[in-house]
C-alpha positions in Angstrom: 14.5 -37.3 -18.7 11.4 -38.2 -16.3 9.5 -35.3 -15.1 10.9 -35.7 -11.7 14.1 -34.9 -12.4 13.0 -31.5 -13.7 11.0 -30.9 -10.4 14.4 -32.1 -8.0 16.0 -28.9 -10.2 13.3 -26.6 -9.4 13.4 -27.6 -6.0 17.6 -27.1 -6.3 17.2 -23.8 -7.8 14.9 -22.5 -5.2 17.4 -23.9 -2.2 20.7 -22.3 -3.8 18.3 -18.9 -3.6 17.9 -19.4 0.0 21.2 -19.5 0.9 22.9 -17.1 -1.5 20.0 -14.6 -1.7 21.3 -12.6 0.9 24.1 -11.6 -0.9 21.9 -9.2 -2.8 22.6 -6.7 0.2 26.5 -6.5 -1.0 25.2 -4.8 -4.6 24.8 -1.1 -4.5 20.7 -0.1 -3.6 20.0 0.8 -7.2 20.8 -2.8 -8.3 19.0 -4.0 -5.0 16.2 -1.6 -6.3 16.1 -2.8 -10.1 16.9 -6.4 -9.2 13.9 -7.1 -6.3 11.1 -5.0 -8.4 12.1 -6.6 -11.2 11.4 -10.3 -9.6 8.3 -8.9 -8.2 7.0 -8.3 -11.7 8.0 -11.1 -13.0 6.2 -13.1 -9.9 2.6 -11.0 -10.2 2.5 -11.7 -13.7 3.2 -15.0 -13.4 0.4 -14.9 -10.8 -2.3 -12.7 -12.7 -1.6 -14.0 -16.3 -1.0 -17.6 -15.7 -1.8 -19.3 -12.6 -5.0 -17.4 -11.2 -6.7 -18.2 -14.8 -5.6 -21.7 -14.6 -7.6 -21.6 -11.2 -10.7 -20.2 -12.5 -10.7 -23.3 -14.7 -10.0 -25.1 -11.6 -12.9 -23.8 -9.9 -15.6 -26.1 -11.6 -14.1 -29.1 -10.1 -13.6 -27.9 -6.8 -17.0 -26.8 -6.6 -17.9 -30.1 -8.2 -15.7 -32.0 -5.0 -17.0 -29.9 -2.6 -20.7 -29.7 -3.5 -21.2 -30.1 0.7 -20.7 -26.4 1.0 -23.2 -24.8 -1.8 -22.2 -21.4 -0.2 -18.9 -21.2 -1.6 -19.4 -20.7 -5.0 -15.4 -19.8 -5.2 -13.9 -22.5 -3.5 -10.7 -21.7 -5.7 -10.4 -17.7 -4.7 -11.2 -18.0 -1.2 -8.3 -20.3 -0.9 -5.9 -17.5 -2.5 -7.4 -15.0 -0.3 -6.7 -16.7 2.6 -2.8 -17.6 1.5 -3.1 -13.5 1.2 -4.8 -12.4 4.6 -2.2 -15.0 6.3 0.9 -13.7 5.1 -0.9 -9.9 5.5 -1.7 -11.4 9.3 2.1 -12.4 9.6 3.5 -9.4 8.1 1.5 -7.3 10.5 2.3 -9.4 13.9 5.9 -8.9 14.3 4.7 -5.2 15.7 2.2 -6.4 18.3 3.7 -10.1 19.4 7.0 -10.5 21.8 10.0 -10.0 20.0 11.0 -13.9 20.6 8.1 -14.5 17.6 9.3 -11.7 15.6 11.2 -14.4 13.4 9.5 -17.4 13.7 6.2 -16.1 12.9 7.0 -15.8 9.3 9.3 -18.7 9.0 6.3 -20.9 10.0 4.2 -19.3 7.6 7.0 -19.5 4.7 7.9 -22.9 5.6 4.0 -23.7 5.2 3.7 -21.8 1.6 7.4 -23.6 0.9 6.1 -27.2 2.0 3.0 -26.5 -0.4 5.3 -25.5 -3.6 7.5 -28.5 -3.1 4.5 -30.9 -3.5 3.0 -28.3 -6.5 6.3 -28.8 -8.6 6.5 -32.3 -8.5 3.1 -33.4 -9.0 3.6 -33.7 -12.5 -0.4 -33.7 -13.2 -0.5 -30.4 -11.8 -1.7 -27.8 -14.8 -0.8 -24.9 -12.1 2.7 -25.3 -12.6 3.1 -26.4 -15.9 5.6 -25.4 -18.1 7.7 -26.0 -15.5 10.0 -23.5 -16.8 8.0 -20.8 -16.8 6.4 -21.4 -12.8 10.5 -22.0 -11.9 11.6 -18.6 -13.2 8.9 -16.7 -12.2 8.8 -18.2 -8.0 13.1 -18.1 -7.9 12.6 -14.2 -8.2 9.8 -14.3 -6.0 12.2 -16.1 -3.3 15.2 -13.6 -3.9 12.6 -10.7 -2.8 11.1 -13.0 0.4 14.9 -14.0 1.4 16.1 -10.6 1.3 13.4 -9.5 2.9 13.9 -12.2 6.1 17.8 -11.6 5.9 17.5 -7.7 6.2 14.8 -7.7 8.9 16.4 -11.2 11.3 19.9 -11.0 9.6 22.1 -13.8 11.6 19.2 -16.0 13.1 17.6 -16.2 9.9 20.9 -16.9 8.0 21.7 -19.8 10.6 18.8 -21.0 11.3 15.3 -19.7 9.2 16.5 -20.6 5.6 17.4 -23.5 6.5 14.2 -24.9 8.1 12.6 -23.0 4.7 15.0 -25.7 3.0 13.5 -28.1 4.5 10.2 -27.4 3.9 11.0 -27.3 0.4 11.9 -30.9 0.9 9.9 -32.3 2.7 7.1 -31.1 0.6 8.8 -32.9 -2.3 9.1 -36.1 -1.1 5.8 -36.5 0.1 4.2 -35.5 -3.5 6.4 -38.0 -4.5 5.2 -40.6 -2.3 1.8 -39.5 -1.8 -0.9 -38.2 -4.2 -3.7 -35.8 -3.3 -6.7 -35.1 -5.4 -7.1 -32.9 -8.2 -9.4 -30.7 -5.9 -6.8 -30.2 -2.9 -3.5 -29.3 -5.5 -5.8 -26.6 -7.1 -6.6 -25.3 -3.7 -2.6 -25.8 -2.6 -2.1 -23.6 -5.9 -4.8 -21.0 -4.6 -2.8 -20.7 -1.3 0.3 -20.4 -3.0 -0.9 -17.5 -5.3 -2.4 -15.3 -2.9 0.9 -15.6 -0.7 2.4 -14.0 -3.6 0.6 -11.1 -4.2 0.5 -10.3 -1.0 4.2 -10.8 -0.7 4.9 -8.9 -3.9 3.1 -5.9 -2.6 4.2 -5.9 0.3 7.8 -5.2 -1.0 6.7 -2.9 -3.6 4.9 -0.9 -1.1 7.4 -0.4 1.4 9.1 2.7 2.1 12.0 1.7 3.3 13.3 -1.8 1.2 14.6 -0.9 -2.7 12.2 -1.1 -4.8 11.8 0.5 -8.3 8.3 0.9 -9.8 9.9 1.9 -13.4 11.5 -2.0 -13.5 8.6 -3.6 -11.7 5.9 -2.5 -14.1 8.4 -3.4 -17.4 8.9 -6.6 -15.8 5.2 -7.2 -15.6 4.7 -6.0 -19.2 7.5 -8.1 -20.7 6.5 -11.3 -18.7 2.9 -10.7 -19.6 3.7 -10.8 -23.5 6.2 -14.1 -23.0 2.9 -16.1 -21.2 0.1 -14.5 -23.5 2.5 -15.5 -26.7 3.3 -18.8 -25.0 -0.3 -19.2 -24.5 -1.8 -17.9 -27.6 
């Protein structure tokens, strides 16, 4: 099977969790609890183990690309810290904007980090997402925890209209990366951006006080999905 065949189920999978995600809500809290921490482990692992040291490798050639700005010596990380101060900035808005934003302030922002993994996963040349598999599993339980999240807080506007436009992004962003090929410097600062949206959306869940979380499941997830990609990777 060509590779993009792999990518169009990736991009499936994450779709089907937008629109069924929300069905979490109908399981009693503990399995809300166990289920979301669970993803969240799985996803900062992912992140921490995998990805972020794939960056650092990254980082020579962005620094290489972008040899016009000598003062950035981590071209790489300042990309993930801004994917994480935007989605912090978004988290924190809905409290001091008009309520009409309240939703579509993070559905831009999610559509953006959505638009950015639907070109990731089918740029097969892409080292941040490879195995496939592996970068699948670990971003469909992140998008159970940022659904249920959205459905709980915007409940029918989001379910009618947010995951859909999140959908599309999804898309959207996959068509173009099939079309149109960036450079080897922009996807590993597209990968950046993704990964600091999810640690900061990861923590975000696990710190709140008032969505189910369960620190017991999210640290074995972390564990156990730590071993699999150091074995994988040994």
């Amino acid at each position: 099977m060509p590779y993009a065949f792999y990518a169009f189920i990736a991009i499936l999978i994450f779709s089907l969790i937008h629109l069924w995600a929300e069905k979490i809500q109908m399981m009693t809290l503990l399995f809300q609890a166990r289920f979301l921490s669970f993803g969240g482990g799985v996803a900062i692992a992912y992140v921490f183990i995998d990805l972020l040291p794939k960056l650092s490798k990254s980082n020579a050639l962005v620094e290489e690309s972008l040899g016009a700005f000598p003062f950035l010596e981590r071209h790489v990380f300042i990309m993930a810290l801004i994917g994480f101060l935007l989605f912090f900035t978004i988290e924190r808005m809905p409290a001091l904007a008009e309520k009409k934003w309240t939703l579509w302030l993070p559905i831009a922002s999610y559509a953006l980090f959505n638009f950015f993994v639907g070109y990731a996963v089918v740029d097969k040349n892409n080292p941040e997402v490879r195995p496939l598999a592996l970068f699948t599993f670990a971003f469909a339980l992140h998008y159970f925890t940022n659904d249920y999240s959205l459905s709980e807080k915007h409940g029918i506007m989001y379910e009618q209209t947010g995951r859909w436009l999140l959908i599309f992004a999804l898309i959207l962003g996959g068509c173009i990366g099939l079309v149109f090929k960036l450079s080897e410097t922009a996807v590993a600062l597209i990968s950046a951006f993704i990964g600091g949206g999810v640690i900061m959306n990861v923590t975000r869940h696990e710190l709140s006080e008032t969505r189910p979380n369960n620190i017991q499941t999210f640290l074995l997830a972390a564990l156990i999905y730590t071993l699999i990609l150091l074995s994988i990777h040994s």
